[in-house]
N, C-alpha and C positions, 0 to 999 in steps of 0.2 A: 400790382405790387404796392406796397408802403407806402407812404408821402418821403420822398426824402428828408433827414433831420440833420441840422447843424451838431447837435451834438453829437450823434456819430459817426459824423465827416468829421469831428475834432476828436474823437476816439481813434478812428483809424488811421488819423494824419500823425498823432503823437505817435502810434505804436512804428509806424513806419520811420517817422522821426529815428526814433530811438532805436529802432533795427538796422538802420543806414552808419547809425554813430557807432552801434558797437562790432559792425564787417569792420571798418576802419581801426579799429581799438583804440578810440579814445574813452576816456573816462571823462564823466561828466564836467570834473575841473578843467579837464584838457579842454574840453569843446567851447567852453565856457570860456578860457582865456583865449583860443582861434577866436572865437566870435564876437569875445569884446563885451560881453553881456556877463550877468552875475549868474553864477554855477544855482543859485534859487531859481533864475527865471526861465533856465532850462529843463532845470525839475518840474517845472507847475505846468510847462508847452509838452514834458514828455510822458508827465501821467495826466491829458486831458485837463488840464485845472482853468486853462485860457487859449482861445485860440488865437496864433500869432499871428503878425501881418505876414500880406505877402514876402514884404521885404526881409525880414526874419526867415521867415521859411526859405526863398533861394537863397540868402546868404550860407544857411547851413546844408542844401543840396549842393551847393557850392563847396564848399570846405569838406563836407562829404562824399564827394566824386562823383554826385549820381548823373547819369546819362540825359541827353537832353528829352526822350522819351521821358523817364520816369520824371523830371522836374515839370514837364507840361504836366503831367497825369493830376504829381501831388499839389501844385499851385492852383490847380482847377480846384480839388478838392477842400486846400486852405481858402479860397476864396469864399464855397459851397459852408465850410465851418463858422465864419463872420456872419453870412446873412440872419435872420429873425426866423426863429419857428413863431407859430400860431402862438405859444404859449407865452414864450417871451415878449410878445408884443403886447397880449392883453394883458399877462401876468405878472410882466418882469418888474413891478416895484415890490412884490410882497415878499416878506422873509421867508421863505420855506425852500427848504430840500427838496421838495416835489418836484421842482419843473425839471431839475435834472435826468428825474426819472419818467416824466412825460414825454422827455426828448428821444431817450431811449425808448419807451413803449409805440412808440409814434411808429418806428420802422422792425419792428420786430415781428419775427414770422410766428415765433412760440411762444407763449408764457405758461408757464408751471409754477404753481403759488401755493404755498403751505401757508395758513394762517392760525393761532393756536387759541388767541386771547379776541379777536377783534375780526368783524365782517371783514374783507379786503377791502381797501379803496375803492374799487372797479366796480365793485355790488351793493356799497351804501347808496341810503335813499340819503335825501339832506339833509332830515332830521336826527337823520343816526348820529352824519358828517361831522352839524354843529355840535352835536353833544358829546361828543367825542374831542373836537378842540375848544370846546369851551373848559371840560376837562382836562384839560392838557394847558389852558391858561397861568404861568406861572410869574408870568410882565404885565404890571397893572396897566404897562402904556398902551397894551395891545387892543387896539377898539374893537367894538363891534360890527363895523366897517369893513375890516380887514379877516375878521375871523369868516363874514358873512362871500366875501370873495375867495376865502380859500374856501368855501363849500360849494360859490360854484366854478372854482379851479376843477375840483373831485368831479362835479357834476358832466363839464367836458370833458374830460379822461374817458368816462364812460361812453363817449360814442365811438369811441376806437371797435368795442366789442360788436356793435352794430354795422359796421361800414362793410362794402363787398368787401374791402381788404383786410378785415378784422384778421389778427392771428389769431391762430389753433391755441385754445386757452384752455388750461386743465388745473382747476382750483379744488382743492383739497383743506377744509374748514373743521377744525376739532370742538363738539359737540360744546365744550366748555364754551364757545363763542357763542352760542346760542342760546345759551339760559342765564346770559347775564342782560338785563333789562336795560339797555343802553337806551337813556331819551325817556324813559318809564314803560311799562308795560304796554301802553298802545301803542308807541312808536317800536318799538322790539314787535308787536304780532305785525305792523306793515313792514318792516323789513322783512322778519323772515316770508310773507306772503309776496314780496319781491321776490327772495331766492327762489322760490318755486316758480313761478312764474319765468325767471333768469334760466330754470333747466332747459326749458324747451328751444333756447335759442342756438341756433347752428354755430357751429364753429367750439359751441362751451360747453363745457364738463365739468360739473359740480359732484363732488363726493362730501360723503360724512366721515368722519374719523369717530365710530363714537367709544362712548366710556368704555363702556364694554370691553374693546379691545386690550386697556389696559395701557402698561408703561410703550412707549415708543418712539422713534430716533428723532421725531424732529418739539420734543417734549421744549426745547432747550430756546428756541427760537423761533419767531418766523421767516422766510424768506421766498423770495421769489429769482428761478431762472429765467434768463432773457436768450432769446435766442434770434439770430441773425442769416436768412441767407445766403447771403454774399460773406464766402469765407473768409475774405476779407475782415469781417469782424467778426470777432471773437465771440461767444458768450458769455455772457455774466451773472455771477448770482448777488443779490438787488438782497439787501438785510436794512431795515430803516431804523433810523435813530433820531427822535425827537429834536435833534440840533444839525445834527450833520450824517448823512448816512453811507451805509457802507456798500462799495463795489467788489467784488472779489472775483479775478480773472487770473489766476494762477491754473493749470492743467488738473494738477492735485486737489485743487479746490473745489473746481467742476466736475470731475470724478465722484469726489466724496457730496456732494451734497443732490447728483444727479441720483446716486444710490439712495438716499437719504429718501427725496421725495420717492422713486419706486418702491423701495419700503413702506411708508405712509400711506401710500396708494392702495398695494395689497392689502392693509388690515384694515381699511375704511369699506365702508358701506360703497351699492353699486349706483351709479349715477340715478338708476330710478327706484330706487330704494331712500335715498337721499333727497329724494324730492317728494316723496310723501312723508319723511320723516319732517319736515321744514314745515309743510300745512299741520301737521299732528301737532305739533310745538304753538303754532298761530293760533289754532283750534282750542287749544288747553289755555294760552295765555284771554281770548276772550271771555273764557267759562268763567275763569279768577276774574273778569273786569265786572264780567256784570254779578257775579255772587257779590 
């Protein structure tokens, strides 16, 4: 199984949270004047934004009526949300959106990743990594230091996909991300000589989406679904946004973007079709280095 993760012990504490408040039918003012706390702070404890103390938590199992079963269950699990993942411990001064989604990836059984413009995180070499946010550089304060730690933030992400417990990973990459020379044309022919090499790894499914195919449904974005066994948690589809990024767990939402990738899926190339198309690409960028 997974490594357990604080963050979604604090995903599935909020959601519970927030399922207990609205049996009761309070509105979040309501709960928020019973509890003595500001109607903000119960917003950020019930969409995962902090996890609260214990003390927070049974106060509001408390004013929520719940059973002394179910208060042992969720204080165990508030407690489990407070602790340090790996990542926060090594990582937790650097400014990125990332580690949110490490915490997540850390216990997740599936991932499904469309990517349209850019290698995934999970398959950059670190050359790709730094070129990429050095790129993405738009704070003169941001040193070299820190851009050089969030490449190897990336570079640990990637043993997830290695581990016995790695999740069932089904990455779908549109051609367009492969003929843009990220890092200049020798670091683009070792990446993609990564991806190929990446096919043969158990657990991962690499597809091509290529031109060819034409217009199609995930033109519009990238994203990735996360998936969870314990139905407890929900899944998520994971959309990143250079400042802050986005989660989207609404029913409708996982519906429509579950259909989204099975469409992408079918018109892309087959995993070993995809994987000699990735050396063909290597092969051709060499020819250009040395002519």
């Amino acid at each position: 199984m997974p490594a357990q993760s604080p963050t979604v012990r604090r995903r599935r504490l909020a959601i519970e949270l927030r399922r207990l408040r609205e049996v009761v039918d309070l509105t979040i003012q309501e709960a928020a004047r019973r509890l003595d706390i500001s109607s903000a702070k119960l917003s950020r404890i019930e969409n995962a934004h902090v996890a609260p103390s214990q003390a927070d938590v049974l106060q509001m199992l408390q004013v929520y009526g719940a059973d002394q079963q179910l208060q042992e269950t969720l204080l165990t699990i508030a407690r489990e949300a407070r602790q340090k993942g790996w990542w926060q411990a090594r990582y937790g001064d650097l400014r990125t959106p990332e580690l949110e989604l490490v915490g997540l990836e850390t216990e997740a059984t599936v991932l499904r990743m469309y990517s349209g413009l850019l290698i995934p995180g999970l398959l950059q070499i670190p050359e790709y990594t730094s070129a990429i946010l050095r790129a993405a550089v738009v704070d003169a304060e941001q040193q070299r230091e820190e851009i050089d730690r969030q490449v190897e933030l990336r570079m640990d992400r990637q043993k997830l996909l290695t581990q016995d417990t790695s999740p069932a990973t089904w990455v779908v990459i549109d051609e367009a991300a492969l003929h843009r020379p990220v890092g200049g044309s020798e670091v683009m022919r070792r990446q993609l000589q990564h991806l190929a090499a990446m096919s043969a790894v158990e657990n991962l499914r690499l597809q091509v989406i290529p031109f060819t195919a034409g217009e199609h449904s995930g033109m519009s974005c990238a994203f990735t679904i996360i998936g969870f066994s314990d139905p407890s948690d929900p899944d998520v589809v994971f959309i990143e946004n250079p400042l802050r990024n986005l989660y989207l767990e609404e029913p409708h939402e996982l519906r429509q973007y579950s259909l989204m990738f099975d469409q992408i899926c079918a018109r892309a190339m087959s995993p070993a079709e995809s994987s000699v198309f990735f050396a063909k690409i290597a092969r051709e960028l060499l020819v250009d280095h040395i002519e």
